[in-house]
N, CA, C and O of each residue as an XYZ file, in Angstrom:
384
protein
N       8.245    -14.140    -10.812
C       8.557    -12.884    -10.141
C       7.310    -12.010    -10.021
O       6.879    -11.556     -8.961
N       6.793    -11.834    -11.212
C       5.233    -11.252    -11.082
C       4.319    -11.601    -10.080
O       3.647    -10.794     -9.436
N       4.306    -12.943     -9.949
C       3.807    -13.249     -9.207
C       3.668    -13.191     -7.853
O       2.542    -13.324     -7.374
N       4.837    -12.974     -6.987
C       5.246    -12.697     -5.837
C       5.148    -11.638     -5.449
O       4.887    -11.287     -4.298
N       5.475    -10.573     -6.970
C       4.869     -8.930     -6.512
C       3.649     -8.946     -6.383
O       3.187     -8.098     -5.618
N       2.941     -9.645     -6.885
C       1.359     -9.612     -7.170
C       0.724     -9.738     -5.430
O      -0.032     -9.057     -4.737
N       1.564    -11.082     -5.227
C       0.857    -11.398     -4.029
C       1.406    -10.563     -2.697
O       0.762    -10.404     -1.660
N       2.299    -10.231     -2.879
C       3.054     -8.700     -1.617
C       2.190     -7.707     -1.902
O       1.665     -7.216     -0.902
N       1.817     -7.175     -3.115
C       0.655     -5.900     -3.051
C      -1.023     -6.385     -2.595
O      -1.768     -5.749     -1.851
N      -1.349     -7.803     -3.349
C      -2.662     -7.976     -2.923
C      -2.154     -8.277     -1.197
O      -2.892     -7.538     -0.544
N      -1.518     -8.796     -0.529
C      -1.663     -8.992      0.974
C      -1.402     -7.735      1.746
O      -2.276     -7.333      2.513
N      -0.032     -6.935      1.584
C      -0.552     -5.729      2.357
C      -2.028     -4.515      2.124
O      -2.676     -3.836      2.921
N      -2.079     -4.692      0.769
C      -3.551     -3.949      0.672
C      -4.927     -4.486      1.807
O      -5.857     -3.967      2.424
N      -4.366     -5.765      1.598
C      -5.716     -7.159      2.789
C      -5.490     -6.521      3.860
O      -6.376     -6.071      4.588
N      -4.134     -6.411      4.079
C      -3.674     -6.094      5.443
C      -3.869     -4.497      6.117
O      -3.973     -4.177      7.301
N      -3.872     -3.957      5.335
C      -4.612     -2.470      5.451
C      -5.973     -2.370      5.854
O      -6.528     -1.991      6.885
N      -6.437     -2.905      4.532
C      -8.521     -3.119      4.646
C      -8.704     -3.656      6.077
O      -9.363     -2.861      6.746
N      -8.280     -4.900      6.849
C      -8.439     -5.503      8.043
C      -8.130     -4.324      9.219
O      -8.833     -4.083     10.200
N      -6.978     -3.719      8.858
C      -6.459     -3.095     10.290
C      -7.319     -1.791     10.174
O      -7.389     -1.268      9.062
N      -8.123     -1.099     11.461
C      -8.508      0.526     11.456
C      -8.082      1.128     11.494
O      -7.163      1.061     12.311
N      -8.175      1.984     10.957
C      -6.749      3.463     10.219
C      -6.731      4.062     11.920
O      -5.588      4.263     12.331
N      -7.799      4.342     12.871
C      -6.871      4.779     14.409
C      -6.257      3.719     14.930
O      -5.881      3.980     16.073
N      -6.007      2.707     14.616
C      -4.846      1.824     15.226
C      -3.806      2.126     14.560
O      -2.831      1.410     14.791
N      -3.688      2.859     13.885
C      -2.416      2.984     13.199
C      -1.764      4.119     13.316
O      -0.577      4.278     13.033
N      -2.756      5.212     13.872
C      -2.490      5.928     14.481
C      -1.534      6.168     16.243
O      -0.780      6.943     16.832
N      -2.103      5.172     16.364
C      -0.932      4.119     18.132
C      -0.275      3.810     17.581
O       0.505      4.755     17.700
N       0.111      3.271     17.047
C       1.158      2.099     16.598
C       2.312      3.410     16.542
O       2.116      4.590     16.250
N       3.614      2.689     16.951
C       5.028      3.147     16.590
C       5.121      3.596     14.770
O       4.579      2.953     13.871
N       5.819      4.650     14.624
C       6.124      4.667     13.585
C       7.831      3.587     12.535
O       8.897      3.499     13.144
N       7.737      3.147     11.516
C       8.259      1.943     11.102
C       9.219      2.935      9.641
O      10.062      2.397      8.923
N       8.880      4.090      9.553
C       9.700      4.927      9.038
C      11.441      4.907      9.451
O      11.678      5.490     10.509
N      12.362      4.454      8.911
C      13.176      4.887      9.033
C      14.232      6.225      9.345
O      15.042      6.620     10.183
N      13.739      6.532      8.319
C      14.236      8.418      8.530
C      13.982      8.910      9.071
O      14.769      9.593      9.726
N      12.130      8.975      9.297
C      11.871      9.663     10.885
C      12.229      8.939     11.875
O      12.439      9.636     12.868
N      12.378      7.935     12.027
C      13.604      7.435     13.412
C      14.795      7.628     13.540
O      15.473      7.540     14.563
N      15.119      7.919     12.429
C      16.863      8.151     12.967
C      17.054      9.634     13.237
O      17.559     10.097     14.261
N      16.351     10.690     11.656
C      16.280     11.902     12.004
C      15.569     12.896     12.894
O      16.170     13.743     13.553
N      14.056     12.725     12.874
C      13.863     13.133     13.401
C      12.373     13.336     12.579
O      11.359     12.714     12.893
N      12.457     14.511     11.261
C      11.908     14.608     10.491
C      11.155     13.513      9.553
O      11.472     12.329      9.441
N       9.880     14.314      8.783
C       8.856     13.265      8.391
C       9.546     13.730      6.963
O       9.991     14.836      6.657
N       9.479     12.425      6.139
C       9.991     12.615      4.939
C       8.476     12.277      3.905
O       7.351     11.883      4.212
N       9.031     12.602      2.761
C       7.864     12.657      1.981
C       6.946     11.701      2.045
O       5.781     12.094      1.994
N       7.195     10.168      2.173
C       6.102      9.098      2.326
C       5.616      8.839      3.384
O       4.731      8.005      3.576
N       6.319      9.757      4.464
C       5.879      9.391      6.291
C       4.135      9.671      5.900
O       3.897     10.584      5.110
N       3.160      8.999      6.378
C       1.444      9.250      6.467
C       1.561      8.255      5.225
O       0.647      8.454      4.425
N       2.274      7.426      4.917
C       1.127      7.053      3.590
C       0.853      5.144      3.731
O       0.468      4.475      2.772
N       1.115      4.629      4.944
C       0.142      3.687      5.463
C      -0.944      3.987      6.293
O      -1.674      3.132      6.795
N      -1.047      5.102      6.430
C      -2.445      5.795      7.168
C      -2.785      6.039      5.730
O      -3.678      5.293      5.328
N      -2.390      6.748      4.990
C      -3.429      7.453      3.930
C      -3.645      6.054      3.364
O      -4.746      6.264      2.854
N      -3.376      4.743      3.081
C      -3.641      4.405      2.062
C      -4.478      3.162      2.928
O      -5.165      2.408      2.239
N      -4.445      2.967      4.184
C      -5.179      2.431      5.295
C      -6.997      3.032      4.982
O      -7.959      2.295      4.767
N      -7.003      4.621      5.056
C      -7.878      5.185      4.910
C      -8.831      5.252      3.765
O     -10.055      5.141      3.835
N      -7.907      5.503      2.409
C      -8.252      5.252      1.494
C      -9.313      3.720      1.201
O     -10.312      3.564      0.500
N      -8.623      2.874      1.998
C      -8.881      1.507      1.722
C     -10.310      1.437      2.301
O     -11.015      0.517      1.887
N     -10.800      2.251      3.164
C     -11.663      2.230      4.237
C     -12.878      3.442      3.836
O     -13.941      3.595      4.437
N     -12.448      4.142      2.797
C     -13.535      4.487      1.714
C     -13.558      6.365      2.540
O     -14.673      6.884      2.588
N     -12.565      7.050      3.004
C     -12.514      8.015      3.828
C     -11.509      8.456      2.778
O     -10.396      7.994      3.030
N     -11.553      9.345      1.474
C     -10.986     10.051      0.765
C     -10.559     11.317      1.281
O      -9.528     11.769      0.782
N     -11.177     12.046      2.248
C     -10.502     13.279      2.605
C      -9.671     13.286      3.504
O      -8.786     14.138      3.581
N      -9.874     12.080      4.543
C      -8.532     11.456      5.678
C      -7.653     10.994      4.695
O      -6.660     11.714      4.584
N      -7.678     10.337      4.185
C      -6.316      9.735      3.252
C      -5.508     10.578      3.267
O      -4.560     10.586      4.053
N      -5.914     12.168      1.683
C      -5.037     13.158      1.722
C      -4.726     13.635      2.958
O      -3.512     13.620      3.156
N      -5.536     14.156      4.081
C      -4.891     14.842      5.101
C      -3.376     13.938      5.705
O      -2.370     14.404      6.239
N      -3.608     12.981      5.475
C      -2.069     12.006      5.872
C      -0.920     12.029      4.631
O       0.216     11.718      4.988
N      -1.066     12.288      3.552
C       0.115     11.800      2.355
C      -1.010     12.355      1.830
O      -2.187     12.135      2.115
N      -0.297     13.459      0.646
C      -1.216     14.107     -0.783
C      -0.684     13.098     -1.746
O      -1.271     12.967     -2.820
N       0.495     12.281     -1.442
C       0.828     11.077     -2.568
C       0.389     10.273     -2.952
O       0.751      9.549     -3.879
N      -0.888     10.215     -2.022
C      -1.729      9.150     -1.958
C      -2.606      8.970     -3.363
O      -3.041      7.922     -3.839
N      -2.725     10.321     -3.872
C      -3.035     10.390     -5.191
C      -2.288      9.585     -5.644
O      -2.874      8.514     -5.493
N      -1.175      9.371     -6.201
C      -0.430      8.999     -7.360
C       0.332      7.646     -6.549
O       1.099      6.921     -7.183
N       0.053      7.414     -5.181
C       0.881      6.072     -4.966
C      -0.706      4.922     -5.167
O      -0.596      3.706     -5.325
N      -1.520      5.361     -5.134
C      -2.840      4.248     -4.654
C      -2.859      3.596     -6.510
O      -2.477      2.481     -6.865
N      -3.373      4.605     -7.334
C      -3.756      4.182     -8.487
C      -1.930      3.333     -9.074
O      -1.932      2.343     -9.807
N      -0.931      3.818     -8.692
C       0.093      3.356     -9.072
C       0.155      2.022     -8.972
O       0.554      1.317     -9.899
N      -0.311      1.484     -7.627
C      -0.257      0.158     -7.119
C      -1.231     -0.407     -7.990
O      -0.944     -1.387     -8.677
N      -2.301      0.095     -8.021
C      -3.443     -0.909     -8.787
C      -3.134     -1.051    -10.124
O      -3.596     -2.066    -10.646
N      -2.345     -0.160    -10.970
C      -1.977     -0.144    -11.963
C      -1.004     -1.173    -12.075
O      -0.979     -2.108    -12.876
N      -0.262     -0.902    -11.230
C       1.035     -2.542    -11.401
C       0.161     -4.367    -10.920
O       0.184     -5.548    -11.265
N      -0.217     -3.834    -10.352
C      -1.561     -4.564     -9.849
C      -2.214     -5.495    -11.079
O      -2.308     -6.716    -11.205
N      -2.673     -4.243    -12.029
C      -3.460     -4.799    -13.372
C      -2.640     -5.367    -14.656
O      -3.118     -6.036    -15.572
N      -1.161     -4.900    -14.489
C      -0.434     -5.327    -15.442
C       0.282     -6.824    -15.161
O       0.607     -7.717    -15.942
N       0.376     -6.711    -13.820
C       0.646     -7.928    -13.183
C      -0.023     -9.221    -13.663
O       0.432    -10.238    -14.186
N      -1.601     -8.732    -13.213
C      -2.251    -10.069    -13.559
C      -2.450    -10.110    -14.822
O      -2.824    -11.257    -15.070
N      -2.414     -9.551    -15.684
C      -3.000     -9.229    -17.016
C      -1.818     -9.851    -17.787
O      -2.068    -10.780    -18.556
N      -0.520     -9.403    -17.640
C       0.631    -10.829    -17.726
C       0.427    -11.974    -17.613
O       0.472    -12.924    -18.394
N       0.213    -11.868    -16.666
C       0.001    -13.461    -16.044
C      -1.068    -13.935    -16.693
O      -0.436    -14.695    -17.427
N      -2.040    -14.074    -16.971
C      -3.356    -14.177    -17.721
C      -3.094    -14.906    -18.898
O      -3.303    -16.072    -19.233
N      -2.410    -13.588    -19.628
C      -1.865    -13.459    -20.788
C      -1.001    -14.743    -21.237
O      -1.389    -15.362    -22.227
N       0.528    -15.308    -20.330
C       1.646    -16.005    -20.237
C       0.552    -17.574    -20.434
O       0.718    -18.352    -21.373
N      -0.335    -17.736    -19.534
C      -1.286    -19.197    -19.292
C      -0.350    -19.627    -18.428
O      -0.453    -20.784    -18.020
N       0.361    -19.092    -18.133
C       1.491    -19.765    -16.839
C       0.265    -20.128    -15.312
O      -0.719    -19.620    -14.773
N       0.961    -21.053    -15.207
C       0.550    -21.437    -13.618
C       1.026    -20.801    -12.145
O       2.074    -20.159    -12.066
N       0.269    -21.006    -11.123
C       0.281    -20.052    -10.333
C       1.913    -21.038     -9.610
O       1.810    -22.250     -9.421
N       3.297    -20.282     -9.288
C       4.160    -21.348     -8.553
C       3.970    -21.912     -7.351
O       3.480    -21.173     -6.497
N       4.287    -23.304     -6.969
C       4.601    -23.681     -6.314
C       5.458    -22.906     -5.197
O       6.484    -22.243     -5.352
N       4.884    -23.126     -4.268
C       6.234    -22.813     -2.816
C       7.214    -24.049     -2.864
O       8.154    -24.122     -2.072
């Protein structure tokens, strides 16, 4: 199970670093709530902020999501416990 989280956070992070934070700016928004409602809810900006972040632009980040504080290090933190488990276990990486 670790493992699968491991590899869903390391690939969309890849997938961030690759894409340029103004393409993401075009792009449709994938928010739910602001599609149905109308309104931006608290995490609306935070694949731009964390797009940005990724891209070494700390003051664009916050201007998109101030959560970006506490969602970026969050991830890397589950991130480090993840592998550090895993490490730890000597378990092998699974099979598909």
């Amino acid at each position: 199970m670790r493992f699968w989280r491991t590899a869903a956070i390391v690939s969309g992070l890849v997938a961030l670093a690759l894409v340029p934070t103004p393409w993401l700016e075009h792009a449709p928004t994938v928010c739910l709530f602001r599609n149905l409602v109308g309104l931006r809810c608290p995490g609306c900006g935070m694949t731009h902020a964390l797009s940005a972040l990724l891209h070494g632009e700390f003051a664009r980040a916050f201007l998109y999501n101030k959560l970006v504080v506490v969602a970026f290090p969050a991830l890397v933190g589950v991130l480090l416990y993840d592998v550090t488990a895993w490490a730890r276990s000597g378990r092998r990486i699974p099979k598909l």
